[in-house]
C-alpha positions, 0 to 999 in steps of 0.5 A: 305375503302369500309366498311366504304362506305357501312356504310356511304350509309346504314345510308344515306339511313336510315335517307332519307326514315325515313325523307319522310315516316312519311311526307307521311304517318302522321296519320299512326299507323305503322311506317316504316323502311328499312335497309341493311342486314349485318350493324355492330352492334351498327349502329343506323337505326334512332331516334324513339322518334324523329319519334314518337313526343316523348320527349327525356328529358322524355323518361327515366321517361316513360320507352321506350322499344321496343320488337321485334314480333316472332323472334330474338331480333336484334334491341334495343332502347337506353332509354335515347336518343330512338335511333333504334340501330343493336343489333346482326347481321343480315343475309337476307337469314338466316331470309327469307329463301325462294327466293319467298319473294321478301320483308323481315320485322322485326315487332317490338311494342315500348311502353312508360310509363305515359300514356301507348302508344303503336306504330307499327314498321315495319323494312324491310331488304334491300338484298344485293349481298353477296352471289356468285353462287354455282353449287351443284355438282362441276363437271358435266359428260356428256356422248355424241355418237359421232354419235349425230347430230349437235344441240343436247341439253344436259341438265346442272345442274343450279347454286344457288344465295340465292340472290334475285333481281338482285343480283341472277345468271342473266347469264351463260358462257362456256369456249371456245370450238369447238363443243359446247356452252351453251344457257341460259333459264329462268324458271318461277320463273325468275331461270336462266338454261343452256343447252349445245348445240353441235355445231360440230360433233364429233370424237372419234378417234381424241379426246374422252374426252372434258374437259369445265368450265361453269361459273354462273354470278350474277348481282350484283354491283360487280358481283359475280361467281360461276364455275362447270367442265363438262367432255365429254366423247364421246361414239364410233361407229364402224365407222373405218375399220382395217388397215394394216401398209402395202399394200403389205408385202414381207418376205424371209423364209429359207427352211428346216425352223422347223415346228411352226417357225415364219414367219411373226406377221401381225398387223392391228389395229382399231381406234375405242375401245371395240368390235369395234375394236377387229380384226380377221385374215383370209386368202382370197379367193385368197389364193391357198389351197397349200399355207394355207396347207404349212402355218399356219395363227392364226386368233387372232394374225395374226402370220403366222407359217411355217405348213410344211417342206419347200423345196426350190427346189419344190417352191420358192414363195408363195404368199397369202391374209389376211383380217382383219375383226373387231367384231363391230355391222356391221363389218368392214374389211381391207386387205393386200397381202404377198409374202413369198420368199424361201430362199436357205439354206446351208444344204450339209456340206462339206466332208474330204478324207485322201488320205494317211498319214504317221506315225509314223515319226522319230524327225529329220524329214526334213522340207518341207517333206509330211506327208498327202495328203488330198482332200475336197468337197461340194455337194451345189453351189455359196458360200456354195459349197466354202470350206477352209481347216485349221488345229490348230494353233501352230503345226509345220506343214502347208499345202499346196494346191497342186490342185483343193481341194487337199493339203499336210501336211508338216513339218514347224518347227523342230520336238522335240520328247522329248518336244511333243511325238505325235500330234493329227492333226484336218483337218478341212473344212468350206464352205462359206454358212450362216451359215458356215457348217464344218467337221473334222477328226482328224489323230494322228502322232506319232514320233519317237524317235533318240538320241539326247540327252546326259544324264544330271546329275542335278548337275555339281559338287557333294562335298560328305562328308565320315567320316574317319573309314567308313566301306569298301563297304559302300554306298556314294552317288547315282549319277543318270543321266537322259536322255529324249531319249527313249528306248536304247537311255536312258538305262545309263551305269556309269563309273568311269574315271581312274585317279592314285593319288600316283600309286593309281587308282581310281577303287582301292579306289571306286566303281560306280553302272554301272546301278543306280550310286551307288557310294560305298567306296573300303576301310576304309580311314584315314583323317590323311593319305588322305584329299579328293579326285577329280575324274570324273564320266561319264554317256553313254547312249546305243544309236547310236552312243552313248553320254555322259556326266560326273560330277565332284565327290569331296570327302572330307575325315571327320576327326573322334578324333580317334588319342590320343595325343603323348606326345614327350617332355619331352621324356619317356620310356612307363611307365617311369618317367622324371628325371629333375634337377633344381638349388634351386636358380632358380627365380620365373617364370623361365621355368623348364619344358615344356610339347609338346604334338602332335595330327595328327587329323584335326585342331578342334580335334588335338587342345591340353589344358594341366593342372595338373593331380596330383602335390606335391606342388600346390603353387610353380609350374604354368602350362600354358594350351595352350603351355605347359610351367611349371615354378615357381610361387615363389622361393624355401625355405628351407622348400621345399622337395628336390622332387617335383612330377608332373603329367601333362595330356594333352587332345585335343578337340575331343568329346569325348575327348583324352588324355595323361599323363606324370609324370616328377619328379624334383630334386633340385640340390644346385650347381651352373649351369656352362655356357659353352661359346664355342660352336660347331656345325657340320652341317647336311643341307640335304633336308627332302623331299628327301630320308629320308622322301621317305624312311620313307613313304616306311619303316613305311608303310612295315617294320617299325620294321626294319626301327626303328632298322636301325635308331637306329644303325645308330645314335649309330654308329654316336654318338661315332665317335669323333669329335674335338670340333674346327673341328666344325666351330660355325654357326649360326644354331647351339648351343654346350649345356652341358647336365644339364649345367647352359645356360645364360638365367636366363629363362631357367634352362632345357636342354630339355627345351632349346633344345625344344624351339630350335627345335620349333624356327627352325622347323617354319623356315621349317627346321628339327632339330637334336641333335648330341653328342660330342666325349667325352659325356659331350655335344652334338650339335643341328643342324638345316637342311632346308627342300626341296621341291624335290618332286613333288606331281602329285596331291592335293590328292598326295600332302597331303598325302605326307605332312601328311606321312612327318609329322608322320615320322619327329615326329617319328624322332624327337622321336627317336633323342631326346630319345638317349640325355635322361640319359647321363650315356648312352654315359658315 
């Protein structure tokens, strides 16, 4: 809009002046024009044919033309209505670059054709206010001593307007400001200057740099600015005197304090800058020599440093004055006072003195007994001659004062030599200074030892195994016991606590290192005869009285497969082979034989499997591996031999294992087996644990040749006394069997068979069985006889060898009967 405005009053301002000029100037051969600078191009500036008095219907015949006189062409004439039209933009102070011309003229000669007429025109161009003022330099820097009076007149830098007339720069403002302002002068050309006034003093110390914007203002419509910066930097003068924090300074120095230790850091300061404010200290005149001698004062730092060794009893106040004079042109000072005040220092450490101290002391030492008497003592006074005597903590021991600066040690707690042999005892003293001093003296307290500990085995119970066949005299265990006491209260001697087992000492069977705790076996054992053992061993040490303890040994017997089983039924001579007789009508899985053999190793060795070494006919006779039973795996033919040849071995399960053989050679008979249906017994109830068994154990084990013969006569002597058969009431416990006799149970075609099965049924009743012939030889008669429990074992050790004689003698008999029943012909 405002465009629009401006090119509405450049063509109102046009077409008036070219409307007056001509009435004013009719016989004029120049014609006159004036335009504002900056029109759009394509304005029309007015009808020069009009002006001229020219036909516009003729002017494209005549060839109107216009040039322009020595510049650029920016102005043109349309040929077929002559209207003076903008060509190119155009810029007043591009064309008429000196301020000088107050006026500014394009010269232009339009010509047309038919006649030839030549006219001058002459277009001034009117300035207008587009152009703001400029500074050439942006910011101004202005040094000013603070010492410049007031009025003092610095120069400014001007602003430049290519403007001209009243569009140019017309004025000059400062931004607000205390010490200065700005005064506008006209040089004479009409070029308006500035000169910055100084209307306040200044000071440096309170501002040293002034920051001002100076604005150049035009007078044009609308006017126009331009801005510069102007920095002040205010130059000092040593116009401030050194100054101290404080007046007067009073600082507490200890004696005895090192040499070079600081005192006291003076700082004075100066407020104005560079040499003016560069400070030297300096004692006064006031200051006495013998307190410069004892202190040091560094002129350039103003620390004050201890010079010599300070004694508090020759001097306790030093006093003294420093001036602080700055290395300006006409130098300042200032001052102050210091009172330097000793301080007594605690340099007397406190002192121990052992009066007496008792060692070495026995453990049992009573509680509250005195061990030490001790006194303390400080040569300084107040607090630092003040003292405390302490020892570490967690001992058992206190002290306790008795007097001015004497106390006692005495025993708190129970001693234990054992847990803490000796103390190394620190007495301590601190006195109450500051810095607290201290001594210490360290006494050692030995202790010595009582017996109060008895020997301890670090087991309660010791289970050792020995294999059975050991070699007498062999190593079994070492059973050491320790005792913390010293000396004769730990020297231990090792005893074996007597105990009998079966009218056997224990000395008899084992033997105990008494310095070490060896144990060591007296004999070779057989597991078969003894299991385990159960005795004690005490250890006592040499004190006095002496203390012991004892330990709880338990041997167990290992058992070795050094026994081969015994074949005990059927029964053989050695070397013999059993003759058995058996019906050829015997059914298939009928018993015929049954192989017993017995092992008196442990359970795992005496475990017995049986199998066919050797047999005449493999399909007709089964043999059972766990219990021994022979019998038929079919019936006999025709074809059979009469003979059948077995070899039966039976091993247990030893590694490596045992064994033995037995050869039972079968006869098969084609009578018929007659069962016998009364039957006769004669009972034998008698206690196997009384005098048979004791007689057994005490035969076998001295005259065992003896014995044999003894039984041997004695069951002769009672097979061929005659019994009547009703003499014999039946029983229950006993079976009348005829030797090689049919029996009704089609199983059983054996007697030695039946007889063993009897004797198996029997015995697990816990009663021994004994066959006994008949008067006449033809039968015999199997008795059963409970077992007793007479005997009173006076141990478990006693006990089991008892049960394993008890089993030796009752298969030794069983042996020994069933061997007087094995060929009949023999009581024929």
């Amino acid at each position: 809009m405002a465009h629009r405005n401006l090119k509405f009053s450049r063509r109102w301002y046009v077409s008036v002046f070219l409307f007056l000029f001509p009435i004013m100037n009719p016989v004029s051969t120049v014609t006159h024009y004036s335009v504002p600078e900056e029109m759009d191009e394509g304005s029309v500036v007015a009808n020069l044919a009009t002006d001229l008095g020219l036909d516009t219907r003729s002017l494209s015949n005549r060839k109107m033309r216009v040039d322009v006189v020595g510049n650029k062409k920016y102005l043109d004439i349309k040929k077929d209505t002559g209207e003076l039209f903008i060509l190119e933009r155009i810029d007043r102070e591009f064309l008429c670059p000196l301020k000088t011309a107050t006026s500014c003229f394009l010269k232009l000669d339009a010509s047309v054709e038919n006649p030839v007429r030549m006219f001058n025109i002459e277009v001034e161009i009117v300035d207008i206010n587009d152009n703001a003022p400029h500074f050439r330099r942006g910011t101004m820097h202005l040094d000013i001593s603070e010492s410049s009076p007031v009025g003092e007149r610095f120069s400014l830098n001007n602003a430049a307007d290519p403007d001209v007339g009243t569009n140019s720069v017309k004025n000059y403002h400062l931004s607000s400001s205390e010490h200065f302002s700005v005064e506008i002068q006209t040089g004479r050309d009409g070029t308006k200057f500035a000169d910055l006034i100084l209307k306040k003093p200044l000071d440096r110390e309170k501002q040293a740099v002034h920051n001002l914007i100076l604005t150049a203002v035009d007078g044009g419509v609308p006017t126009r600015t331009g801005t510069a910066s102007i920095i002040v930097r205010v130059l000092d003068v040593n116009d401030n005197a050194p100054s101290f924090e404080k007046g007067k300074y009073v600082v507490d120095v200890m004696e005895n304090s090192p040499i070079g230790s600081l005192v006291i850091k003076l700082n004075a300061t100066d407020l104005d800058e560079g040499s003016n404010s560069e400070i030297v200290y300096s004692y006064s005149l006031y200051t006495s020599e013998r307190t410069q001698k004892m202190f040091n004062l560094n002129p350039e730092s103003g620390e004050i440093r201890v010079k010599e060794m300070i004694n508090y009893e020759d001097l306790k106040l030093y006093e003294m004055e420093v001036i602080a004079s700055d290395k300006g042109p006409n130098s300042l000072s200032g001052q102050c006072k210091l009172t330097i005040q000793v301080t007594d220092m605690n340099d007397n450490h406190p002192e121990i003195s052992i009066k007496s101290f008792q060692s070495p002391i026995k453990e049992d030492t009573p509680t509250d007994t005195v061990i030490a008497v001790v006194s303390v003592s400080d040569k300084d006074s107040g607090d630092n001659g003040i003292v405390d005597l302490h020892i570490p903590e967690k001992m058992p021991f206190k002290l306790r004062e008795s007097s001015d600066n004497y106390y006692e040690l005495v025993v708190s707690e129970t001693l234990d030599r054992e847990k803490v042999p000796e103390y190394d005892i620190t007495f301590t003293v601190t006195d109450r200074g500051s810095p607290p001093l201290s001594d210490n003296e360290t006494m050692t307290l030995e202790l010595l030892d009582v017996n109060d500990n008895v020997p301890q085995f670090p087991q309660s119970f010791y289970t050792i195994r020995v294999m059975e066949n050991n070699a007498p005299g062999a190593l079994l265990s070492s059973l050491t016991a320790f005792d913390p006491d010293l000396h004769e209260n730990q020297y231990l001697v090792y005893f074996i606590i007597e105990k009998e087992i079966a009218n056997t000492s224990m000395s008899m069977l084992f033997s105990i290192n008494p310095e070490n705790g060896n144990l060591y076996a007296l004999k070779t054992f057989d597991y078969e005869i003894e299991e385990e053992f159960l005795f004690h061993i005490e250890a006592r040490d040499s004190g006095s009285p002496p203390l012991s303890s004892n330990v709880t040994v338990h041997i167990i017997i290992v058992d070795q497969n050094d026994n081969a089983p015994v074949i005990v039924s059927p029964w053989r001579a050695h070397g013999s082979v059993v003759e058995e007789k058996i019906p050829r009508s015997t059914d298939k899985g009928s018993l015929v034989a049954k192989v017993i053999a017995l092992d008196t190793d442990s359970v795992h060795n005496s475990r017995i499997t049986y199998q066919f070494l050797q047999v005449t006919d493999a399909t007709l006779f089964s043999l059972d591996q766990y219990n021994g039973e022979i019998r038929t795996m079919r019936m006999f033919s025709y074809r059979d031999p009469r003979h059948q040849r077995l070899v039966v071995v039976a091993k247990d399960n030893g590694d490596p294992a045992l064994s033995a053989t037995v050869t039972i050679k079968l006869t098969t008979m084609e009578t018929a087996v007659k069962a016998y249906s009364d039957m006769t017994e004669e009972p034998l109830e008698y206690d196997i644990f009384s005098d048979i068994n004791l007689y057994l154990v005490i035969g076998l084990g001295s005259v065992s040749f003896l014995l044999l013969i003894t039984i041997l006569v004695t069951i002769v002597i009672k097979c061929q006394k005659p019994k009547p058969s009703k003499a014999a009431p039946p029983s229950r416990n006993s079976v009348i069997s005829e030797r090689n006799s049919t029996i009704a149970d089609s199983t059983l075609v054996s007697n030695d068979a039946y007889w063993y099965s009897l004797f198996l049924a029997e015995t697990r009743k816990g009663k021994l069985v004994v066959r006994q012939p008949l008067p006449k030889g033809s039968r015999y008669i199997v008795s059963s006889i409970p077992r007793g429990t007479g005997l009173t074992d006076t141990s478990d050790s006693a006990a089991s060898t008892l049960q394993v004689w008890e089993k030796f003698a009752f298969s030794i008999f069983c042996i020994l009967m069933y061997s007087v029943n094995v060929h009949p012909s023999t009581y024929k």
